[in-house]
N, C-alpha and C positions, 0 to 999 in steps of 0.2 A: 782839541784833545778829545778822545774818544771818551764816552760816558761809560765810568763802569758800572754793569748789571748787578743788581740784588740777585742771586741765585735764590729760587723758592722751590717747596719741594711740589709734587702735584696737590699737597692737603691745603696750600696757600700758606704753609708756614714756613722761615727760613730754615736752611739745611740745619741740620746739626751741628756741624763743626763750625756751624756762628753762633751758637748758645751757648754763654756761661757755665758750667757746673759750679758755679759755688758764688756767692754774695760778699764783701768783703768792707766793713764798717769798721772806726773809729771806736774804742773802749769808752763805756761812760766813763768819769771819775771820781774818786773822793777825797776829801780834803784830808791833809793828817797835821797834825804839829800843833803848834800853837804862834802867835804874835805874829811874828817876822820869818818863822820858821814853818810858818805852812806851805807844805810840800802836796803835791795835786798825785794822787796814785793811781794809773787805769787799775777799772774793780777787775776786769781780766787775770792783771796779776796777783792782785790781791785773793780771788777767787781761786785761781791754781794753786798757789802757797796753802790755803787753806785744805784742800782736798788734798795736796799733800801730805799734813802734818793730819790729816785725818785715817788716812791711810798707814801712816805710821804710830799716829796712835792702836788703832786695831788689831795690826800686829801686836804690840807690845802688850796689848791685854792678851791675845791670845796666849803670851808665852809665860803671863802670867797666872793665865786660867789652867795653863798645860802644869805648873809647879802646885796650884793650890789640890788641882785635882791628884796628885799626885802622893799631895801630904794626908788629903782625906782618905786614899786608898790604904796606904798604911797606917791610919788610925784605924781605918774598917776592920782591914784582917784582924789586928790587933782586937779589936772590939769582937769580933766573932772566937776567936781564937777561949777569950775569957768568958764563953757562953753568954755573948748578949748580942742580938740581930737586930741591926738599925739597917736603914735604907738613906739617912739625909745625918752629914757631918756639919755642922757650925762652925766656921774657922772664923773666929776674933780678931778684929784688929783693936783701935786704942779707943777708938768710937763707935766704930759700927762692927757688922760681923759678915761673912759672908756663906751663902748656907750651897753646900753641895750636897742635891739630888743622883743619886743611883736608881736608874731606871730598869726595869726588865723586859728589853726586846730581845727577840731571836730569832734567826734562820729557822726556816722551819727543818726540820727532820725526816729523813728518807723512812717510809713506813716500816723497812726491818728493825729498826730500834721500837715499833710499840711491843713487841711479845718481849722481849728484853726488860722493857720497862715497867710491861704490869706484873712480870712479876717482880721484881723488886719491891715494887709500892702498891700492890694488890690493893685493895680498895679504897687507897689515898690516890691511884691512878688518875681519877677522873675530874680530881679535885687540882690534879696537879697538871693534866695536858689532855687538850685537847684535839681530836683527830680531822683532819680537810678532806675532804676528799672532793675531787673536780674532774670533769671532763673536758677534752681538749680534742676538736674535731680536727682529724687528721689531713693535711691539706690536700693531700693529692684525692680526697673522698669529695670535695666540696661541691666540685661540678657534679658530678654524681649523684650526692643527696638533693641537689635542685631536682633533679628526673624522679629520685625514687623513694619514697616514705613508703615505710611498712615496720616489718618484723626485726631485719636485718640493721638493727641500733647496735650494736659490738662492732660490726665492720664498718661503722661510721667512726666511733668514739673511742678514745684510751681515757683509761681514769688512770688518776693519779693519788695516790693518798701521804698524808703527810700528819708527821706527829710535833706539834706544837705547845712549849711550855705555857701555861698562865701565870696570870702575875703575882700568883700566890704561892709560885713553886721554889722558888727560890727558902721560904719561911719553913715551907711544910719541911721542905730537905734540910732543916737546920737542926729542925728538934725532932729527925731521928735518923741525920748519917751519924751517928754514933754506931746506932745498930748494925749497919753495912757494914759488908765483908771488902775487905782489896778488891774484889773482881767486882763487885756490884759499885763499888767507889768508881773502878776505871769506867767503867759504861757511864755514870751519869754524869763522870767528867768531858763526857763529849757533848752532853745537853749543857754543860757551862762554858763549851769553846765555841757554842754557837753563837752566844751570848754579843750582839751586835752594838750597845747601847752605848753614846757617850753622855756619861754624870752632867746633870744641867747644872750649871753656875749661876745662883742668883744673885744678881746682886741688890743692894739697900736700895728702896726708891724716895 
């Protein structure tokens, strides 16, 4: 009978398509029951079940966090509506309580809205947003700036500038859009549609 050859590659290891891709073992297991009725369970399945019902659990909190946050938003308005400005709602249960955080993040703002805005809020401006401004070296300039440093910094660079709420803006704008007219209300409605934050949910620890 002819002997058949180990094919090897020139590195001295066998080819490829005689290596394994993967290892393939027996589940430990553990005991469940009791007496006569101990039942042996690979942890495998026991282990997937588990991250199942964890995965399911996470959802359901979320869609739980999606309703609480929901009932805090209308207590919110509600609460501002009656001139009082909170940022954190308590919702109770029979024990414990759960406390919803409103945060203030936001897009930043294309710099036509700062003359718009200071004057609205003239000297509370500065109190209430702050201005970015960045440069952003233009790529087709790159190769170029390596050859040439000098004078010529504009035909390198575009700046950009950007108007950014603080997180004190939301407060200052409480106690005195009263004073605002409809038009100065619609422009600083578009600094509250930038408004990116979602309400943190705490819960008891």
């Amino acid at each position: 009978m002819a002997k058949v050859l180990d094919i090897k590659t020139a590195s001295g290891k066998k080819s490829k398509k005689d290596k394994p891709d993967r290892l393939s073992i027996q589940s430990p297991v553990q005991s469940s029951g009791k007496g006569k009725h101990i039942k042996k369970v690979p942890i495998v399945d026991i282990a997937i079940a588990a991250k199942q019902s964890l995965e399911n659990a996470k959802a359901e909190v979320s869609d739980f966090n999606s309703i609480l946050i929901d009932a805090a938003k209308q207590s919110l308005e509600k609460s501002l509506n009656e001139g009082t400005f909170v940022k954190t709602v308590d919702i109770s249960g029979s024990t414990a309580k759960i406390q919803i955080q409103f945060q203030d993040r936001y897009s930043a703002l294309s710099d036509e809205m700062e003359e718009p805005l200071k004057e609205i809020f003239e000297e509370k401006f500065p109190i209430m947003f702050k201005i970015n401004d960045s440069e952003v070296l233009k790529t087709e300039k790159q190769n170029e700036l390596k050859k040439i440093l000098g004078d010529r910094y504009d035909a390198f660079f575009e700046s950009t500038r950007t108007v950014v709420p603080t997180k004190d803006f939301q407060y200052n704008y409480f106690i005195m859009k009263d004073s605002l007219n409809s038009d100065q209300k619609e422009t600083v409605q578009k600094v509250l549609d930038a408004c990116q934050s979602t309400p943190a949910v705490k819960y008891p620890k």
